[in-house]
Backbone as CSV, one residue per row, in Angstrom:
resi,resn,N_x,N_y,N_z,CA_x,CA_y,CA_z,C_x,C_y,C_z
1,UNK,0.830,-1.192,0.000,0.000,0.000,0.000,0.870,1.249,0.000
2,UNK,0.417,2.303,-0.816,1.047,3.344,-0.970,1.040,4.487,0.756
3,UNK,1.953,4.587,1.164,2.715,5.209,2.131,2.024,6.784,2.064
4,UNK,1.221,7.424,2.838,0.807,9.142,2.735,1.118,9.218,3.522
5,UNK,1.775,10.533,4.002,2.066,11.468,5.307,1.565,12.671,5.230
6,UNK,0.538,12.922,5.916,-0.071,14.124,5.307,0.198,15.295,5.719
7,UNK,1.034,15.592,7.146,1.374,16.311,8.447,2.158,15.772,9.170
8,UNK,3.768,16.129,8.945,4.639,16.010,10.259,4.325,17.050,11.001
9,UNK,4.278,17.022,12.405,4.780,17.883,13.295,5.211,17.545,14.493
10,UNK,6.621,18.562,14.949,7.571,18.295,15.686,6.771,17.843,17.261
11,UNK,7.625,16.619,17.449,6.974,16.572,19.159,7.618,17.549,20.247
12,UNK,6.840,17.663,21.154,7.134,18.588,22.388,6.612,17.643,23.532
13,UNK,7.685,18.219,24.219,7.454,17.228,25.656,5.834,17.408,26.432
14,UNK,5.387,16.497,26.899,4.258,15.811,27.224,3.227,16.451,26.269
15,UNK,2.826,16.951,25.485,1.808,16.901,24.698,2.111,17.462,22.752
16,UNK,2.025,16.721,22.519,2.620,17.804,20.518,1.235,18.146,20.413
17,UNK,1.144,19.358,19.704,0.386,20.349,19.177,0.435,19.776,17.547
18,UNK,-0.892,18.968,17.442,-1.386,18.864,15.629,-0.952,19.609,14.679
19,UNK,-0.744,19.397,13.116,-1.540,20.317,12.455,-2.380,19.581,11.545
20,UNK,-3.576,20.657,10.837,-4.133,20.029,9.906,-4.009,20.303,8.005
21,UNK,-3.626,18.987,7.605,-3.567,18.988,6.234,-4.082,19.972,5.559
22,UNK,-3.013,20.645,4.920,-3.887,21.736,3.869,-4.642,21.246,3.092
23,UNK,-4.020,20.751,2.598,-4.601,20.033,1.094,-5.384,18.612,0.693
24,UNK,-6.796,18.725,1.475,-7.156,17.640,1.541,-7.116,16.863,0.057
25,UNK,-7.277,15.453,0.288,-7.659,14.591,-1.324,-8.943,15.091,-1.450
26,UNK,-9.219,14.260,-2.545,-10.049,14.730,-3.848,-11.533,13.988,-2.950
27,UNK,-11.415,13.283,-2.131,-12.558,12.554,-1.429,-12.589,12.957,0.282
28,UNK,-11.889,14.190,0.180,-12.158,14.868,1.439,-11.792,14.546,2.330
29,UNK,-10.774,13.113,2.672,-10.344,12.269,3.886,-8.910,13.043,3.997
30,UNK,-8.942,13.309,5.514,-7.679,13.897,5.964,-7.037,13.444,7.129
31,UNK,-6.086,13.012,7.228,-5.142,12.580,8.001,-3.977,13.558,8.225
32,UNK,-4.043,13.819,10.192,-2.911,14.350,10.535,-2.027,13.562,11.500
33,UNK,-0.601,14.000,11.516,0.385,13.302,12.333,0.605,14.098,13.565
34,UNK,0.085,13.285,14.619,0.874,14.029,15.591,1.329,13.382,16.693
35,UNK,2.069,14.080,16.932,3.162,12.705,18.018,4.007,13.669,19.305
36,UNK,4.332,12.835,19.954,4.407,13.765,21.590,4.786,12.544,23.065
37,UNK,4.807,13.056,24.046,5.810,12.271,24.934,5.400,12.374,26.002
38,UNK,5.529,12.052,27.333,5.085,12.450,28.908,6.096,11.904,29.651
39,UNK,6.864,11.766,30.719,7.741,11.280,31.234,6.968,11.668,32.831
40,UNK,6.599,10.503,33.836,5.510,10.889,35.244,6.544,9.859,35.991
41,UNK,6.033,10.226,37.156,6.538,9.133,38.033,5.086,8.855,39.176
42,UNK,5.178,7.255,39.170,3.983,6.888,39.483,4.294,5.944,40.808
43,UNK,2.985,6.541,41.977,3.282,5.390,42.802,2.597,3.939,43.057
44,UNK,2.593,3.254,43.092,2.041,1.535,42.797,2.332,1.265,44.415
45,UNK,1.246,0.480,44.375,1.051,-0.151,45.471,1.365,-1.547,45.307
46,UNK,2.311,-2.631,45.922,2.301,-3.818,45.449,2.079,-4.780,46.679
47,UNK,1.123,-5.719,46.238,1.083,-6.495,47.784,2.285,-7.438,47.745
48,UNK,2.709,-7.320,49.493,3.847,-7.960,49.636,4.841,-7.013,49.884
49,UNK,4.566,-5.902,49.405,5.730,-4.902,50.173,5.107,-3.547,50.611
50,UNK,5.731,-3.290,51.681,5.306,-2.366,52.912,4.988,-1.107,52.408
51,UNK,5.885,-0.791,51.492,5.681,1.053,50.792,4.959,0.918,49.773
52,UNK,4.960,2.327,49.072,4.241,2.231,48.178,5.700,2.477,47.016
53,UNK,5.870,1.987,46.120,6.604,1.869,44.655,6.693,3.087,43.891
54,UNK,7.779,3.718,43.549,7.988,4.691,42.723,8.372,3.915,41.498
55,UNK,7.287,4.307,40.628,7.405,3.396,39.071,7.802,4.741,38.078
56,UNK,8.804,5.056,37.230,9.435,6.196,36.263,8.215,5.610,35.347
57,UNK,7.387,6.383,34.369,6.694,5.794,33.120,7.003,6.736,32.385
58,UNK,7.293,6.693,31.412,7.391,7.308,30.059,6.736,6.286,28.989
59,UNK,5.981,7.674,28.408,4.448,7.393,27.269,4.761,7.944,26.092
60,UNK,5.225,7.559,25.251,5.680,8.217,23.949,4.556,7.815,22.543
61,UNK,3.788,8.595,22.051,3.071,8.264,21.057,3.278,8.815,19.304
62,UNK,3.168,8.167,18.774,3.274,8.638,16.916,2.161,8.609,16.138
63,UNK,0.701,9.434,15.796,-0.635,8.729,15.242,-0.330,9.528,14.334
64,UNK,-0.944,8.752,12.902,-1.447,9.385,11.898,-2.997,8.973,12.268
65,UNK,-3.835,10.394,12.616,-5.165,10.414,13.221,-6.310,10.756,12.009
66,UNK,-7.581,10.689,11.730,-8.005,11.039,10.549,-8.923,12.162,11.363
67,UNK,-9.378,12.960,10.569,-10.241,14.123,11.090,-11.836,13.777,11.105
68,UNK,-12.135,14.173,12.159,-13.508,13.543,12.973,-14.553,13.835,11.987
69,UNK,-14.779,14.613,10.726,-15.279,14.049,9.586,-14.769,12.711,8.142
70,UNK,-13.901,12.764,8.604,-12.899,11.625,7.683,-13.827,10.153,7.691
71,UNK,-14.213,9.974,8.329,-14.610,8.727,9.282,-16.422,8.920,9.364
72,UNK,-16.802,7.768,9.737,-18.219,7.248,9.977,-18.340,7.417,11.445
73,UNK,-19.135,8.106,12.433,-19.348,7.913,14.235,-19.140,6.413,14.532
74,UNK,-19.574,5.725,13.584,-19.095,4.039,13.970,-17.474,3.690,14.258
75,UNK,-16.888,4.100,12.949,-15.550,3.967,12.448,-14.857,4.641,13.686
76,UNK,-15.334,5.678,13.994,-14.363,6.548,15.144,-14.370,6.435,15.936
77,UNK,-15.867,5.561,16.635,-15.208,4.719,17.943,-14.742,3.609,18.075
78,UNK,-14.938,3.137,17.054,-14.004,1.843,16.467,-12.686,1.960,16.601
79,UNK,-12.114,3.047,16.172,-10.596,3.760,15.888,-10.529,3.588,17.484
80,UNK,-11.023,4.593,18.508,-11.087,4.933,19.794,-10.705,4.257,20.487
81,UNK,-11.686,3.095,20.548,-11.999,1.772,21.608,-10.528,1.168,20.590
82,UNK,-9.860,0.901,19.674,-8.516,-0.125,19.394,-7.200,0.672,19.929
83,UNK,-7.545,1.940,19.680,-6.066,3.032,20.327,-6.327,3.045,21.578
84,UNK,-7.168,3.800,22.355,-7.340,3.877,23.707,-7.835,3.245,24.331
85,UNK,-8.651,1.986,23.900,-9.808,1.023,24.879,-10.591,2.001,25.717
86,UNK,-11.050,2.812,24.817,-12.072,4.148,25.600,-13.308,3.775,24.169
87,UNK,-14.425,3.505,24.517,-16.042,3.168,23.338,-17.074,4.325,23.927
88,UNK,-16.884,5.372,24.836,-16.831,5.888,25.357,-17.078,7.658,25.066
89,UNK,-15.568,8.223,24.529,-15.302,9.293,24.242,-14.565,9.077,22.229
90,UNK,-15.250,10.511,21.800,-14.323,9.977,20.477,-13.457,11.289,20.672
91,UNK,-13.031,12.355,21.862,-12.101,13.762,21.746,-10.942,13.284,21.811
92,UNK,-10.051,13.534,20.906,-8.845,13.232,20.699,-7.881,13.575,21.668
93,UNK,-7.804,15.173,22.161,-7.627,15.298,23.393,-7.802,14.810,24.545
94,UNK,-9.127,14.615,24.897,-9.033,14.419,26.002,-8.282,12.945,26.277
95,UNK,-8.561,12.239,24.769,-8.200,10.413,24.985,-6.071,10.763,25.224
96,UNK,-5.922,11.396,24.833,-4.549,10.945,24.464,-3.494,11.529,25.695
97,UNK,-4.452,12.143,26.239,-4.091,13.017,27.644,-4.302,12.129,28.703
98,UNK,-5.478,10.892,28.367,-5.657,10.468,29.678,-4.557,8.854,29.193
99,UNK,-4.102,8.662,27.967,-3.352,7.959,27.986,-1.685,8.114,28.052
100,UNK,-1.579,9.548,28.352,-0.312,9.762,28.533,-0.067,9.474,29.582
101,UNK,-1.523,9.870,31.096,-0.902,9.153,32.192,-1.215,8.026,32.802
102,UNK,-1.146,7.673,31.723,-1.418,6.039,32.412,0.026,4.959,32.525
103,UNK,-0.028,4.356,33.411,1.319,3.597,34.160,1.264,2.809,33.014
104,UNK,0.525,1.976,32.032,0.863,1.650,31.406,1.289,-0.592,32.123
105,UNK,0.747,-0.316,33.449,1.368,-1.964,34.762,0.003,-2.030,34.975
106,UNK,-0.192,-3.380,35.088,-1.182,-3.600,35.412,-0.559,-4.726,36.791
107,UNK,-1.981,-5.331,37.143,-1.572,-6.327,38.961,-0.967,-7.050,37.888
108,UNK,-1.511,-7.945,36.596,-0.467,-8.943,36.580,0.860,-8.353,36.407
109,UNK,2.126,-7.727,36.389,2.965,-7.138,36.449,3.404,-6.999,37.665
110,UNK,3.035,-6.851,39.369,3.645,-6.796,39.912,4.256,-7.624,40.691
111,UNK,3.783,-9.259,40.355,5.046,-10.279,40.728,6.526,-9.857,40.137
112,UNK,6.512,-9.183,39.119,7.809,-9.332,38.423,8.141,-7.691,39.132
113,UNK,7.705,-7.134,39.458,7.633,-5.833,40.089,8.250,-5.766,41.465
114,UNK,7.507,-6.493,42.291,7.948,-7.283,43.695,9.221,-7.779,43.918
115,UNK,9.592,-8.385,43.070,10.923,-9.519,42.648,11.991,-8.618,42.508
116,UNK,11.943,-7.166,41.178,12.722,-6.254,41.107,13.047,-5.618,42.621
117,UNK,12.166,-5.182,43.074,12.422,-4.268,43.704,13.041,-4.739,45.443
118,UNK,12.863,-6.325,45.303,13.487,-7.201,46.515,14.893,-7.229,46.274
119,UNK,15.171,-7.494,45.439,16.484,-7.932,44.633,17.432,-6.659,44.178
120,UNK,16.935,-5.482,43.946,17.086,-4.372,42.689,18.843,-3.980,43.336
121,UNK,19.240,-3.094,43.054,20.529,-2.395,43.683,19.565,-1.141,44.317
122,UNK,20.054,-0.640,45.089,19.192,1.091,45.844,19.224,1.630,45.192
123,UNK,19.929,2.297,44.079,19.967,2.962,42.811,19.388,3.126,41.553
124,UNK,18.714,1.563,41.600,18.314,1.178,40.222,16.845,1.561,40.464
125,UNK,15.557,2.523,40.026,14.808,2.519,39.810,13.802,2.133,38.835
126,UNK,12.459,1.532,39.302,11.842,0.996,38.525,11.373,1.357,37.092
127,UNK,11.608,1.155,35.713,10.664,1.767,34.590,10.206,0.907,33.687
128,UNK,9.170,1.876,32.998,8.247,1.506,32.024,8.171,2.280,30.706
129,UNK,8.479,2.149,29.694,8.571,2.607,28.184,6.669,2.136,27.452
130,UNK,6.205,3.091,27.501,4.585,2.336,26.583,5.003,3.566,25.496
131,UNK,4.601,2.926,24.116,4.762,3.574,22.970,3.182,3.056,22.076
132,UNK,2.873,4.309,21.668,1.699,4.029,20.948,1.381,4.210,19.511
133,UNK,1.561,3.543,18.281,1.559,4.109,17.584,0.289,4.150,16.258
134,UNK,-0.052,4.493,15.301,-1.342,4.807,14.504,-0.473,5.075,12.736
135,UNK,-0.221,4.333,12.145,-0.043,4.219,10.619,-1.319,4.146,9.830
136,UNK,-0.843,4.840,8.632,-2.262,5.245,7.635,-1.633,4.923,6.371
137,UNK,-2.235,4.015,5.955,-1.758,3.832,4.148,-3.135,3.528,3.151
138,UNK,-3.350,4.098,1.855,-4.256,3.380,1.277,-3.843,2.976,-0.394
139,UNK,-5.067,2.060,-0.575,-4.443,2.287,-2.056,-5.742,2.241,-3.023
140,UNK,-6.139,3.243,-2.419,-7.285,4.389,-3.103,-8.405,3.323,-3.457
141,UNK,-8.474,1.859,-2.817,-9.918,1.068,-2.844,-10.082,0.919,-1.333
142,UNK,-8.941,1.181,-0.339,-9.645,1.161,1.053,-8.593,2.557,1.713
143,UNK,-8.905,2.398,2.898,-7.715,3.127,3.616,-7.447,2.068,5.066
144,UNK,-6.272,2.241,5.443,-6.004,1.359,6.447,-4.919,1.936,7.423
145,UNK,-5.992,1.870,9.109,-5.333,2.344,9.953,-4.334,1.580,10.750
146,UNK,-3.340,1.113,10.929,-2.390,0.195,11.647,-1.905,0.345,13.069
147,UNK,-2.791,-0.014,14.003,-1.927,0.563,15.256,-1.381,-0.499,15.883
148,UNK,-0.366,-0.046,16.477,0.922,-1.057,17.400,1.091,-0.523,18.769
149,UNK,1.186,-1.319,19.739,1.836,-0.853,20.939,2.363,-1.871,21.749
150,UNK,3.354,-0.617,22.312,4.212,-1.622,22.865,4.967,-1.164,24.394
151,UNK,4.975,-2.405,25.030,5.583,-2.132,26.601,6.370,-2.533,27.145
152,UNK,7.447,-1.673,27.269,8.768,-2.742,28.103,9.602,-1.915,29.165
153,UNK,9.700,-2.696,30.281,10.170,-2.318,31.279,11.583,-2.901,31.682
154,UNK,11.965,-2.185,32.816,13.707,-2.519,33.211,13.200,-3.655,34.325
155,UNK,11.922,-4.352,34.677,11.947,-5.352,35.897,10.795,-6.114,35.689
156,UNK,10.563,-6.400,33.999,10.073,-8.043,33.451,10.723,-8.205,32.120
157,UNK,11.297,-9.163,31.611,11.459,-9.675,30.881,10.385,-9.884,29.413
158,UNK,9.302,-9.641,29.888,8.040,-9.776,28.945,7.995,-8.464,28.318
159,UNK,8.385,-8.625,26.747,7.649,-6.973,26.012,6.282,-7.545,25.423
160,UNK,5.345,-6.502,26.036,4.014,-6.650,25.607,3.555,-5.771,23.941
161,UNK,3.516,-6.614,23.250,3.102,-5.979,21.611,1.326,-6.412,21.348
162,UNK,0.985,-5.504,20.741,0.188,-5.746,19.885,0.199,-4.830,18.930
163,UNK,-0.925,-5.811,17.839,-0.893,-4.951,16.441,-2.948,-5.099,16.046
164,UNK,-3.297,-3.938,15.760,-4.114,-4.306,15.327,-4.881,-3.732,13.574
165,UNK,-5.769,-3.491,13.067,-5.750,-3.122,11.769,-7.119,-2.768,11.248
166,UNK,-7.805,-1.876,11.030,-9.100,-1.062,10.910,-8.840,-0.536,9.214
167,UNK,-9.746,-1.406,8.808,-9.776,-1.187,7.166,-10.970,-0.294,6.874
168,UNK,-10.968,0.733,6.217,-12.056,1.867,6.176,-12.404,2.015,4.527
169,UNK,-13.745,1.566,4.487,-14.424,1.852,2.981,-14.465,3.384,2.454
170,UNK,-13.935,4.133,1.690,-13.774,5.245,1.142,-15.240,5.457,1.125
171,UNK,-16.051,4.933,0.140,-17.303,5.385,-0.121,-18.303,5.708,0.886
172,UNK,-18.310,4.847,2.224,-19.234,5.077,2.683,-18.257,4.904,4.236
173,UNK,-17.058,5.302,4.640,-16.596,5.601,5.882,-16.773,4.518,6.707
174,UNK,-16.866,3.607,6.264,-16.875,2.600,7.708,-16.334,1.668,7.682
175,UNK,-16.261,0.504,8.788,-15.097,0.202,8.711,-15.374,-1.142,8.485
176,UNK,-14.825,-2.256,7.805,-14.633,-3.578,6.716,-14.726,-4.225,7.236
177,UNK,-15.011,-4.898,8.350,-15.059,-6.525,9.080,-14.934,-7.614,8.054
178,UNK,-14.554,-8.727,8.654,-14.179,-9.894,8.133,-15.482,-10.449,7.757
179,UNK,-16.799,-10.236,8.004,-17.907,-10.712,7.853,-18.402,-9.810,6.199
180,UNK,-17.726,-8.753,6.015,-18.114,-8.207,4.716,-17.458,-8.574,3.754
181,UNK,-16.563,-9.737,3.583,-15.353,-9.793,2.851,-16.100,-11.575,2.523
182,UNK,-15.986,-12.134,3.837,-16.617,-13.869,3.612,-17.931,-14.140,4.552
183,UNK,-18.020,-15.298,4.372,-19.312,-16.194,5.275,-18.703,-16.508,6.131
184,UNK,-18.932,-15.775,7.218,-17.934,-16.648,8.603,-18.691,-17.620,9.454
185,UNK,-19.544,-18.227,9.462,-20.646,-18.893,9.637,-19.640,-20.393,9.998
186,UNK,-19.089,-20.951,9.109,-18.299,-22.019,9.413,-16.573,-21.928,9.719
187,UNK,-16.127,-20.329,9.947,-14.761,-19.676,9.868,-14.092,-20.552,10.841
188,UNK,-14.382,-20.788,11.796,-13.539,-21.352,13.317,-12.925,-22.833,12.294
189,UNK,-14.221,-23.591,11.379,-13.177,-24.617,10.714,-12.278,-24.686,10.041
190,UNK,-12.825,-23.736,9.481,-12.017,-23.297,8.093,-10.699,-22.855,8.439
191,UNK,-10.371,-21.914,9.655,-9.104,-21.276,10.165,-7.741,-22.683,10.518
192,UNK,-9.009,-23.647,11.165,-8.289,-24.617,11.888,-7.628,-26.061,10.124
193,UNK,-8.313,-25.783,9.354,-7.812,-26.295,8.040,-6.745,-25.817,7.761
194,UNK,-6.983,-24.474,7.227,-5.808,-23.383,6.839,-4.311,-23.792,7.990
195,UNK,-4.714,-23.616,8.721,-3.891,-23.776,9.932,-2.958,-25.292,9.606
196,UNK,-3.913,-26.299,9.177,-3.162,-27.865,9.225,-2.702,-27.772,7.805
197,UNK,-3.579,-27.446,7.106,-3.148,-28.085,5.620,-1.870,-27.130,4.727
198,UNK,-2.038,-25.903,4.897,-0.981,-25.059,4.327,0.112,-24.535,5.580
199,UNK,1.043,-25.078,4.548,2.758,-25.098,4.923,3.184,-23.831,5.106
200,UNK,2.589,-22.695,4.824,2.738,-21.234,5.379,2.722,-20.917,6.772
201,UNK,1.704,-21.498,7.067,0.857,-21.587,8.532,1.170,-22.557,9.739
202,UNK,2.715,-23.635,8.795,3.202,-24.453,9.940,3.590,-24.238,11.284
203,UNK,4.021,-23.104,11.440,4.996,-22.457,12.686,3.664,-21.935,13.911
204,UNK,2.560,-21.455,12.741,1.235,-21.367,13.852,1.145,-22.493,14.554
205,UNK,0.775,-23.633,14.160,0.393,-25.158,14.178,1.222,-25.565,15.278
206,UNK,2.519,-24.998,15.393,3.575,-26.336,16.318,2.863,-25.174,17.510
207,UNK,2.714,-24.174,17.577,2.754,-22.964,18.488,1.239,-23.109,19.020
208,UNK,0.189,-23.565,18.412,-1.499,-24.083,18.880,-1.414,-24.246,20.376
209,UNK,-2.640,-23.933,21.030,-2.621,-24.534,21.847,-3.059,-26.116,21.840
210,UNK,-2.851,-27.114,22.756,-3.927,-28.341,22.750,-5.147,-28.531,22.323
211,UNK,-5.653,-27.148,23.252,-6.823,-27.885,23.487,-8.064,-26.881,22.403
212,UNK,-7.156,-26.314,21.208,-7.919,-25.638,19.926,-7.873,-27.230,18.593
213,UNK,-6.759,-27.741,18.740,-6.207,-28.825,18.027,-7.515,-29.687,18.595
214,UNK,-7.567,-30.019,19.590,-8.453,-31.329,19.801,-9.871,-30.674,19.282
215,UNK,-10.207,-29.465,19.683,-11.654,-28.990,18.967,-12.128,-28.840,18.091
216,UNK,-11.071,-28.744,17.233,-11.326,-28.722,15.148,-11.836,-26.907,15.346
217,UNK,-11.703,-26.174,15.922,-12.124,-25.020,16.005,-10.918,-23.664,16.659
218,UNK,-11.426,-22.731,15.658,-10.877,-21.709,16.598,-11.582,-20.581,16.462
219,UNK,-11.133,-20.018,17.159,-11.885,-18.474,17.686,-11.830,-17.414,16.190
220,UNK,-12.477,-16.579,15.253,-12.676,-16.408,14.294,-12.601,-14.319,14.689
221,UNK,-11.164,-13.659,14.722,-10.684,-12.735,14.994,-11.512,-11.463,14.098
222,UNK,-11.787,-10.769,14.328,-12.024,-9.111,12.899,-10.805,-8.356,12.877
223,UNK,-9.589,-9.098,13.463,-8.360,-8.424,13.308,-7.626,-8.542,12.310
224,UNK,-7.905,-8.211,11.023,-6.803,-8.655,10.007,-6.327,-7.808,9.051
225,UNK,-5.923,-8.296,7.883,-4.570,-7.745,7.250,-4.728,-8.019,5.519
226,UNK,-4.953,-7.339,4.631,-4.540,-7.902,3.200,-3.377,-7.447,2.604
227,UNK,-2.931,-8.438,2.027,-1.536,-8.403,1.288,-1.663,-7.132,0.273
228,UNK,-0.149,-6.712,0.237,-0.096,-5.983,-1.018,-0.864,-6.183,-1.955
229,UNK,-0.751,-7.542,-2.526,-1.208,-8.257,-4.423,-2.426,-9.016,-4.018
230,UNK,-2.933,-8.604,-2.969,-4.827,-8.459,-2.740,-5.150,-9.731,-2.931
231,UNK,-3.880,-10.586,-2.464,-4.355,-12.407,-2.641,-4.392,-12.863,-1.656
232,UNK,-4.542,-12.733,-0.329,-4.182,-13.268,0.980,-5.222,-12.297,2.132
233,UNK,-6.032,-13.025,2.826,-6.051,-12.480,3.955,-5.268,-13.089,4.834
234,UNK,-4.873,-12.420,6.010,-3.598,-12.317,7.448,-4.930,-12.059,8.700
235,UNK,-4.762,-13.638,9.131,-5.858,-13.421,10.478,-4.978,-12.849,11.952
236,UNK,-4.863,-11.990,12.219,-3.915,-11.954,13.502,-4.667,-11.996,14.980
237,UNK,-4.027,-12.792,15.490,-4.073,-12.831,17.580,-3.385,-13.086,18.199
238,UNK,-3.542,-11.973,19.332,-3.326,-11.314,20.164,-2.080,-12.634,21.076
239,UNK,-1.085,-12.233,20.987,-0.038,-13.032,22.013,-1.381,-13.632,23.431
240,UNK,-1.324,-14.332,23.538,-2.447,-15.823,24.945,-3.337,-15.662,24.181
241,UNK,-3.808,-15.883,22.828,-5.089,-16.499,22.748,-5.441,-17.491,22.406
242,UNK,-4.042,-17.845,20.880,-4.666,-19.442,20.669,-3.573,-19.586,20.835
243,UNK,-2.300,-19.181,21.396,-1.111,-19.814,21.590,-0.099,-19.373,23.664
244,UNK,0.528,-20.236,23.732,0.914,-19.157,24.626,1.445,-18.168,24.836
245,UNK,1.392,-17.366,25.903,1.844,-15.445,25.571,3.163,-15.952,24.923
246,UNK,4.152,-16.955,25.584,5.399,-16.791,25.048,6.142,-17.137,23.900
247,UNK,4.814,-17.184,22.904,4.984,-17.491,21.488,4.782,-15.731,20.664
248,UNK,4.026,-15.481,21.694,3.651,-14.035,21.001,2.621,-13.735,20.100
249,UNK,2.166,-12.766,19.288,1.372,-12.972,18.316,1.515,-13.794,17.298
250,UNK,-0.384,-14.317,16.658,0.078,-15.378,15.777,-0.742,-14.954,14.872
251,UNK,-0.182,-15.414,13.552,-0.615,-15.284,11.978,-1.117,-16.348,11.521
252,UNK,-2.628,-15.686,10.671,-2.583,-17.206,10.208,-3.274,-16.780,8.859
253,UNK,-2.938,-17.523,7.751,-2.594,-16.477,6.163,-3.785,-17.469,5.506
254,UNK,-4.307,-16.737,4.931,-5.627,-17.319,4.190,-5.377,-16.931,2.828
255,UNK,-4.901,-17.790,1.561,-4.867,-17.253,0.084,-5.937,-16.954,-0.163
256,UNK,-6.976,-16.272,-0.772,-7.736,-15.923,-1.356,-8.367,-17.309,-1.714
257,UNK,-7.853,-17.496,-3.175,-8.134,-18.346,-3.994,-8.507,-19.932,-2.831
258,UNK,-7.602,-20.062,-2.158,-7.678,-21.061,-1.289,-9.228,-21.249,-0.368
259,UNK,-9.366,-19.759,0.269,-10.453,-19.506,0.869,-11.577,-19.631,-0.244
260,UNK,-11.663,-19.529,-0.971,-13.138,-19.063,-1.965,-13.299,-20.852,-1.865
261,UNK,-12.920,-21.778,-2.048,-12.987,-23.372,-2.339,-13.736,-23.921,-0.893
262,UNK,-13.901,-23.218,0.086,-13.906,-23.155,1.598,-15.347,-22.606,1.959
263,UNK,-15.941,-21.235,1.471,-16.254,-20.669,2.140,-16.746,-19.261,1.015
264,UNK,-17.850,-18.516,0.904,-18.434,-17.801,-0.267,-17.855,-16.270,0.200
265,UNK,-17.281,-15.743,-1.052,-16.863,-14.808,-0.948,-17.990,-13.359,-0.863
266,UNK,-18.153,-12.394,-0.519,-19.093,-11.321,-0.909,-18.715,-10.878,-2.285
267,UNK,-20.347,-10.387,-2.910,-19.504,-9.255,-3.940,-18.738,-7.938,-3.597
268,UNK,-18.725,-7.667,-2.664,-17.651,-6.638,-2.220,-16.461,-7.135,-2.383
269,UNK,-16.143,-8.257,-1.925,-14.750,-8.819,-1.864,-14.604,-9.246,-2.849
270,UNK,-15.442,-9.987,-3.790,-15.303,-10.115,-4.796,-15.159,-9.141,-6.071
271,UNK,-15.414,-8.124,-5.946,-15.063,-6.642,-6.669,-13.598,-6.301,-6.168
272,UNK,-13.283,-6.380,-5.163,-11.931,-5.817,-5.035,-11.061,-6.596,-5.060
273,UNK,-10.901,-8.276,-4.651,-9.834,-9.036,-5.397,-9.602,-9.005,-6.578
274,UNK,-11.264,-8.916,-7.539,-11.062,-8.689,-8.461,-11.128,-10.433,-9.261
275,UNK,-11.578,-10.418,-10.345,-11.742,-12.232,-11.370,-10.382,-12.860,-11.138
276,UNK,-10.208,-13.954,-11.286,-8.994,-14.542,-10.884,-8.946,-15.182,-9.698
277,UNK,-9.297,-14.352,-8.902,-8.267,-14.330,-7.961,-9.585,-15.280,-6.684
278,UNK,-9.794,-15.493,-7.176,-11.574,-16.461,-6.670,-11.989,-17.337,-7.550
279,UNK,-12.401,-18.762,-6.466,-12.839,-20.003,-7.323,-14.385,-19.719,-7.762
280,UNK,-14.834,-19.081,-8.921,-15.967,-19.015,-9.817,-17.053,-20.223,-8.863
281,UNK,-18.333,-19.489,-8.713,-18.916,-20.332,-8.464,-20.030,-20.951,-9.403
């Protein structure tokens, strides 16, 4: 997908100041960049030790954001609830302010928290790095928002990633689920096929949990991904869902052509793969 940047602007410590695209496209969708930092110090309470925890957090974020007409009221709390886990509020401000101060630790975190700070040197204070970020690419039949984040600290070993991916229909602003593309009606089998039968998808397979393998089923994600050459859907989840956290996130690649033999394509999806690229029914 073709790469737009529509608005750099420089970050400033704990909050960057937007700007907005002069020059919108020809279909009125505008995307600005803005990116910015917070550096807090937070106190945590951890059971098992007597004080309360001075945790350093630093919140560093990068969005290419679209402008609150760009988008469908659906689409934008859609956007909302995947960047901030706020379904809630769609003010850009206020969301990105209340995620600058956030510790970013949750309780599961403070066994490994506890452990640091039993063990630590007197010197060494506790931190946390959360980075948030929002990529925008289209290629003028969808637009696609990409957000990543990520968490790593000086007292666990665990970096927490995710990725997730909000595909937005130009024509009518909203946003593409996996249910507008196929029949997901029988998907949980179909994933768990894909999964056994194609050699792409081996490294998912050794990484399964048990007890998805013994069910002939899996959990059927709206998190996904199309290839450049519009032949592949990319099912992605979330590091612990069908594998363990310490496999990390897992992929699981659906050819097109492969899927259509499986499972009925829409004419939507079928307009934008385009003839070929689908088993004719």
């Amino acid at each position: 997908m073709k790469r737009i940047l529509t608005c750099i602007c420089s970050a400033a410590l704990l909050l960057a100041v937007g700007c907005r695209n002069q020059s919108p496209s020809s279909n009125d969708f505008t995307v600005t960049q803005y990116n910015g930092e917070k550096q807090t110090e937070v106190k945590v309470k951890v059971d098992g030790y007597p004080d309360s925890v001075t945790l350093l957090v630093n919140n560093h974020y990068n969005l290419d954001w679209p402008a609150d007409n760009s988008l469908s009221p659906e689409a934008l709390k859609e956007l909302f609830l995947c960047a901030f886990n706020d379904s809630t509020s769609t003010n850009f401000t206020q969301a990105i302010n209340q995620w600058l101060s956030h510790p970013g630790c949750s309780s599961d975190d403070y066994p490994d928290l506890l452990s640091f700070i039993q063990n630590r040197d007197s010197n060494l204070v506790p931190h946390i790095h959360n980075t948030l970020s929002c990529q925008y690419s289209t290629d003028s039949s969808l637009h696609l928002f990409q957000l990543n984040t990520e968490s790593v600290s000086n007292f666990s070993q665990r970096e927490k990633r995710s990725n997730y991916y909000i595909h937005i229909d130009p024509a009518t602003r909203q946003v593409i689920h996996l249910c507008d593309l196929v029949d997901t009606t029988n998907m949980g089998e179909i994933i768990v096929r894909a999964v056994e039968d194609l050699v792409v998808n081996h490294e998912t397979l050794l990484n399964l949990n048990n007890s998805y393998k013994a069910s002939g089923r899996l959990p059927v994600p709206d998190n996904y991904y199309i290839d450049d050459t519009r032949s592949c859907i990319t099912l992605v989840f979330q590091p612990n869902t069908i594998a363990p956290d310490s496999c990390g996130q897992q992929q699981i690649i659906l050819p097109i052509f492969w899927l259509s033999k499986h499972t009925s394509l829409t004419q939507y999806a079928k307009n934008y793969f385009g003839e070929g690229s689908y088993l004719p029914e």
